[in-house]
Structures are given as C-alpha cells and as structure tokens.
N, C-alpha and C positions, 0 to 999 in steps of 0.2 A: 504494500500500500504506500510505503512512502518512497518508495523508486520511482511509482507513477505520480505522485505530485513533484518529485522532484523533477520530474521528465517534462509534465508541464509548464515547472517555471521555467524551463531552459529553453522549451519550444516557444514557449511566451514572450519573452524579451532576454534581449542581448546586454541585461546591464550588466556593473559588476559580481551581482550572483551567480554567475556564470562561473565563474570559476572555485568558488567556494558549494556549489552543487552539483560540477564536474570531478571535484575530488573525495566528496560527501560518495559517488556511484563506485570511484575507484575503490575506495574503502568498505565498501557493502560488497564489492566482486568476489573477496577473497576471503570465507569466513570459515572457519570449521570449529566443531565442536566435538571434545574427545568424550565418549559416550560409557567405553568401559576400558579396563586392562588388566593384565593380568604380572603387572610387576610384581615380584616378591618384595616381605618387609623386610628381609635380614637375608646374606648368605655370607659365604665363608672365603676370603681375599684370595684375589687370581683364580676366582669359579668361575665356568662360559655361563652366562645366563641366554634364554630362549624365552623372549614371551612376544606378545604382541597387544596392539592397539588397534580397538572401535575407532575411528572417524567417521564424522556425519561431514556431509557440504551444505554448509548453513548459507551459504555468497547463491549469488545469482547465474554463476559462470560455471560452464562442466569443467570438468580435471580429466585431463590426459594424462599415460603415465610414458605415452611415446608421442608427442603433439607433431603435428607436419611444420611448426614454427619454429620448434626447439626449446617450449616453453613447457618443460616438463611439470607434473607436481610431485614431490615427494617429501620426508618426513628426516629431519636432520636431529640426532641425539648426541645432546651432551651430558657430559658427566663431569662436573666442579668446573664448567666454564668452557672446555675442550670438545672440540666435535668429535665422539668415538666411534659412529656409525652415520648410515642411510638406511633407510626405511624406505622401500617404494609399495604402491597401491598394489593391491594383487587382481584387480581387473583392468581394463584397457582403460576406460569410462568412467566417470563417476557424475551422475546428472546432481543438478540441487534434490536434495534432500535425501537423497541415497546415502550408505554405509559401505565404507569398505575396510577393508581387516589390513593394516601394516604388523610387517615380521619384522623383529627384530635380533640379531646374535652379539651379545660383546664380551668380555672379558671385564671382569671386577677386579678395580684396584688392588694390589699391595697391599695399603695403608688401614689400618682398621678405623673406625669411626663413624660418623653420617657423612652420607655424599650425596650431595644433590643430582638430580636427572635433571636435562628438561627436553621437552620434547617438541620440535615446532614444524610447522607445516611450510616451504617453499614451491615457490614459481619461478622454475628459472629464468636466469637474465629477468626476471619482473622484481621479483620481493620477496621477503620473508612474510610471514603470515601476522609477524607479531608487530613489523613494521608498523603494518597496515591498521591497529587496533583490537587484533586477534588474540586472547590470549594464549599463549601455550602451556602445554600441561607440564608440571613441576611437581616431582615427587622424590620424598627422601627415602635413600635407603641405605639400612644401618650393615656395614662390615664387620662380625666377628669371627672370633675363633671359636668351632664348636668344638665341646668334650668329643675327643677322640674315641677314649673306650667308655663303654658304660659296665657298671660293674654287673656282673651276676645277678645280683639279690635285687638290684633293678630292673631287670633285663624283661621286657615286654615279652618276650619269644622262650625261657630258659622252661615254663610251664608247660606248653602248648606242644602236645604230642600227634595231631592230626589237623592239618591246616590247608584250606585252599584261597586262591587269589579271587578278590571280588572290587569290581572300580566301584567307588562309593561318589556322588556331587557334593560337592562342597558350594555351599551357598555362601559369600562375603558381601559387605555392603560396597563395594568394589564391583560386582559384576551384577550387570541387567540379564533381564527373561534371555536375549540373544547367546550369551556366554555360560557356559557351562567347564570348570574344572573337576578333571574325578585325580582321586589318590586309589592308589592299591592298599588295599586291608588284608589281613588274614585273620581268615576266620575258622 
C-alpha cells in the first residue's frame, strides 16, 4: 500500500520528493526476514558446525541466486566481525513472500567464550541488506570445553541392556511449524 502512494506522488509531480521517494522504493526492494534457525547455543572450539537459515522476501523485488545481470543474492556470515562463510539460496527464485532454506558449514573458533554471528543478506555489486534498513540476524554463541569422560555411576547407557535407535522432534522456541529437528534416543 505504501509503494503505490509513493508511486503516485512521483507520477504526480517532479518536485523535490522525488528523490526522497525514489530512495524510500530502493529501500523497500531489498527486505528479508529470518523466520527460523537452527544455530546451536554452545559447542566445543574448532567443531564444523552445519545448520541452516528460514529467509522470507519481505522487498518487492524477486532474488536470483544466478541473475543474467550478475546481481546475485546471497547470505554472508560473520563470526566477531570476520566474514567466515557464504550462504546461497537453495532455489533458482525467490518471488516476494516466498521462503527459502540457506546452508551453512564453518568451523568454530579456538578461543573459548561468547562469539557473536551475524548473518546478512547481499545483492551483488547493489548492497548489503543491512545497508538498506534491513536488519540482520545476530546470534550469540557460547564456546566450551565439554567433560571428556563421564564417569560410570553417571553414565546414561552403563544400565541399559537392550536398546534400539528412535528420532524423537525437539520443539524450541527457535523453530516455526516449517522446521523440525529430531535427536537419536535409545530406548
């Protein structure tokens, strides 16, 4: 609704809102919204991590992940400031208001502690997404060192004398109806 009033004032007169409603449309083009993920909250320094990222296209303009202009879109990951990855869409397409699923693989620092993510969406040779008024999704996640061995008398498994594998969902406040994580149990 407000793209087409903005579209009327610009077909309307040529004053100086022209150009504070021509960059008002640039700024609505490029919008997305991270929907779910499946980041972990902890793992163990110089682990691969594998998860991936919901995006919505909330902008007015489709996403190509091979444009015929060379104006790709894809998803750039940093970890404490550093770019550690790419992230590209897993379909050709992405119209307004469609989902598409970014993979991503990195390696987790050395360093123990909190490390920030962040994750933002680019146009190349256009823009970053964040440029634009986009937020990008920012998430912390903490490096420890797990106990190595667990002792016996703790030992989940030292009871259990007949055991089969069953994927169980894990529901988090992290993942929508679309996202489903399972763990292996024994049972």
């Amino acid at each position: 609704m407000a793209i087409r009033e903005i579209l009327k004032n610009i077909n309307g007169s040529r004053k100086k809102t022209f150009g504070i409603a021509e960059r008002t449309i640039r700024r609505l083009a490029l919008r997305a919204a991270y929907v779910c993920h499946n980041i972990p909250d902890s793992c163990q320094p110089g682990s691969k991590l594998t998860f991936s990222v919901i995006v919505k296209n909330v902008g007015w303009k489709t996403w190509y992940r091979k444009s015929a202009k060379g104006n790709d879109v894809y998803a750039v990951l940093y970890m404490d400031g550093t770019i550690v990855a790419h992230g590209y869409l897993d379909c050709d397409r992405v119209l307004p208001s469609q989902n598409t699923n970014i993979y991503f693989s990195i390696r987790t620092q050395l360093e123990l502690g909190i490390h920030k993510i962040k994750i933002d969406m680019v146009k190349q040779d256009v823009a970053f997404f964040e440029h634009r008024g986009c937020r990008p999704l920012v998430y912390e996640i903490q490096i420890t060192r797990f106990p190595q061995k667990i002792s016996p008398k703790k030992s989940l498994y030292s009871r259990v004398i007949r055991f089969r594998y069953v994927d169980v969902p894990i529901t988090t406040k992290r993942f929508c109806g679309k996202c489903t994580l399972f763990f292996t149990a024994f049972i």
